[in-house]
C-alpha positions in Angstrom: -24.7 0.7 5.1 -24.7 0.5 1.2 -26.0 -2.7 0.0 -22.3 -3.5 -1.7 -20.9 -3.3 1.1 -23.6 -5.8 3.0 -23.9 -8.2 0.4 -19.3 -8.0 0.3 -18.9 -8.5 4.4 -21.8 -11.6 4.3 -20.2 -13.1 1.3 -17.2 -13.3 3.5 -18.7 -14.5 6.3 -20.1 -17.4 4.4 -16.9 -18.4 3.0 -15.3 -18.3 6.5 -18.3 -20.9 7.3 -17.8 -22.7 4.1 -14.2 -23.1 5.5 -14.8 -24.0 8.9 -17.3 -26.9 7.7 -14.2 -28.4 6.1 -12.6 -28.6 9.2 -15.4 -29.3 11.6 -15.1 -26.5 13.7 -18.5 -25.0 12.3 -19.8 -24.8 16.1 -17.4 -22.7 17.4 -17.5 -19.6 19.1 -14.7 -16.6 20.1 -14.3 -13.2 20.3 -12.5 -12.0 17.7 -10.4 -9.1 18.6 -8.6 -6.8 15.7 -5.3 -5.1 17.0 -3.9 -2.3 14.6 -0.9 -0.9 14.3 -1.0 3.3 14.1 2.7 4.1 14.1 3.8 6.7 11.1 4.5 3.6 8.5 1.2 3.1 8.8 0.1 5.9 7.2 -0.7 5.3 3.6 -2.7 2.1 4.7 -5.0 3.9 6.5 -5.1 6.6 3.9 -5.5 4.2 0.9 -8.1 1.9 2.4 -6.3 -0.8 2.5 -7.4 -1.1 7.0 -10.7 -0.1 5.9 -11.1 -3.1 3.6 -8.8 -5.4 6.0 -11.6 -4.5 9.2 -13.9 -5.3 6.6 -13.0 -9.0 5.8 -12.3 -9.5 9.5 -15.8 -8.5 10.0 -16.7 -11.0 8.0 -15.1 -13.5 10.1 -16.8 -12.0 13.4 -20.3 -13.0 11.7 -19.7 -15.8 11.6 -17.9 -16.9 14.4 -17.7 -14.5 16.8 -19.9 -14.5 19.9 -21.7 -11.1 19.3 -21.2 -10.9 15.7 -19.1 -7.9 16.0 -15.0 -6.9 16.6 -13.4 -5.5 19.5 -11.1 -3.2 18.4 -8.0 -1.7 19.7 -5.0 0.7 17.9 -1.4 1.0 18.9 1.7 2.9 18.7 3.1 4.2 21.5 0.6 3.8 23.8 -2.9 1.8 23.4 -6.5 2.6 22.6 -9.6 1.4 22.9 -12.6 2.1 20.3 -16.2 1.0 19.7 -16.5 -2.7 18.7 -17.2 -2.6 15.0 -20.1 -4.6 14.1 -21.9 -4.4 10.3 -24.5 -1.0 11.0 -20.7 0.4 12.0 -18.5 -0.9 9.1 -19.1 1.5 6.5 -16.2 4.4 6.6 -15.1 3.4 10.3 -11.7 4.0 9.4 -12.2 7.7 8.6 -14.8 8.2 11.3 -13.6 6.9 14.0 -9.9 6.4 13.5 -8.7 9.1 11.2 -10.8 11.4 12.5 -9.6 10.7 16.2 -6.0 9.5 16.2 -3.1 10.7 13.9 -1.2 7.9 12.4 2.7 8.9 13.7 3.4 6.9 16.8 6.5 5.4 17.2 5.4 0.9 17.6 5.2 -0.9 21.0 3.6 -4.1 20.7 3.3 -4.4 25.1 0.9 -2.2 25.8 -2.3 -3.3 23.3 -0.9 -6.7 25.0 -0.9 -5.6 28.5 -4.9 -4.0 27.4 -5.8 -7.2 26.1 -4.7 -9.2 29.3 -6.7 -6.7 31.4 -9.7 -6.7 29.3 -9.8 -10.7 28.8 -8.2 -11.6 32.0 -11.2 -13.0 34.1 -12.7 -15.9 32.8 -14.4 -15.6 29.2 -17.4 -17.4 28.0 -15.5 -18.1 24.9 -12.1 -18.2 23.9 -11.0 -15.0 22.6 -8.6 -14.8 19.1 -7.2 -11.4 18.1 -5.0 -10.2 14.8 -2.5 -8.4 15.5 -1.8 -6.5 12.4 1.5 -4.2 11.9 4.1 -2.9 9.5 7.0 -3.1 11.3 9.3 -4.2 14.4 8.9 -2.6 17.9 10.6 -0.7 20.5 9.5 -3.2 23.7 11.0 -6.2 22.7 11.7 -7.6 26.1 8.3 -5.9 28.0 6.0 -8.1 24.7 7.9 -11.4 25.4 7.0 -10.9 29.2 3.1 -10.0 28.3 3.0 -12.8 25.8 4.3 -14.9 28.4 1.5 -13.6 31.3 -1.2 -14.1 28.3 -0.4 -17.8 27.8 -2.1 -18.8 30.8 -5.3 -17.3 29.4 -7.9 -17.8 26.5 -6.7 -15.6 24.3 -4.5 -16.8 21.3 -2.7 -13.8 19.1 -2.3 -14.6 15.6 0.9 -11.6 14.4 0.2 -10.3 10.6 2.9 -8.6 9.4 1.9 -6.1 6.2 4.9 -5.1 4.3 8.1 -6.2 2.7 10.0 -7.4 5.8 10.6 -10.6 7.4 9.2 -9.7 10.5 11.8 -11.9 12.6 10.6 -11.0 16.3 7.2 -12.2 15.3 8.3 -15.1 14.5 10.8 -15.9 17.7 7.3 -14.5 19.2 5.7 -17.5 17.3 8.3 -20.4 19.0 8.8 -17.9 22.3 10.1 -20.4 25.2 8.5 -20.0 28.4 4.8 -20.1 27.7 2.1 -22.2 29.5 0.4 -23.1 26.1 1.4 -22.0 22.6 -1.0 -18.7 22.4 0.8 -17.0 19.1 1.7 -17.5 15.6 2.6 -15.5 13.0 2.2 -14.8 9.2 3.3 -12.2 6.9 1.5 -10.4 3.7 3.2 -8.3 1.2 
């Protein structure tokens, strides 16, 4: 790993700690999970290194508050995939080794099954609590399978914080945000341009 690169991901990390010592959460542990989206929209994001930069501050984050210090990682468009947790010996040009190189950025966007994945993989009981990003471009296809997975998810661990990249208002992230029907509150969303 260059030494840029180091010295850019721990300089994040220690702002994320500055932060948390603000709030008093300093102590705190999860797993932090990254979900991206892969569907066609996609496509200049990946290209322009925009995810590889995004992984990058979230890696940040994961050092300092994540239980192994690196990120689980999973893609999605129409289906859902699994990759190698992303820790700082892995950071430098994951995105065109591991995802470009693997997976073609053209799927169509379902939102259920990283969900569903998720629920399997964090399903039994966690030592810590487990907080993903969910990061996408656009609305989905599986509007009423994500409310129902959402729904199954509540009475886990897990909380799912939606980003949505672009220039649209995202509104089923945010009726996912105030979604009836859940045990306990396990989403929110925000929005970036």
């Amino acid at each position: 790993m260059s030494i840029d690169l180091r010295k850019r991901v721990i300089d994040l990390s220690k702002k994320a700690t500055f932060a948390a010592n603000k709030h008093g959460i300093e102590s705190e542990r999860a797993q932090v999970v990254l979900v991206l989206d892969i569907s066609a929209s996609m496509n200049t994001l990946y290209k322009s290194g925009v995810i590889q930069r995004a992984i990058e501050r979230i890696l940040g984050l994961a050092v300092a508050f994540d239980d192994d210090g690196q990120i689980d990682l999973l893609l999605f468009g129409t289906n859902a995939h699994q990759l190698p947790a992303v820790s700082l010996q892995e950071i430098e040009g994951y995105v065109a080794r591991v995802i470009l190189a693997q997976y073609k950025i053209r799927e169509a966007t379902n939102y259920a099954p990283p969900l569903r994945l998720l629920w399997k993989k964090y399903h039994a009981p966690q030592p810590v609590p487990v907080f993903v990003i969910f990061v996408t471009d656009g609305g989905n296809t599986d509007r009423t399978a994500t409310s129902e997975v959402i729904r199954e998810l509540s009475s886990e661990p897990v909380f799912i914080q939606f980003v949505g990249i672009g220039h649209e208002d995202f509104p089923f992230l945010h009726k996912l945000d105030e979604l009836p029907g859940r045990f306990i509150d396990n989403a929110g969303c925000t929005s970036m341009t």
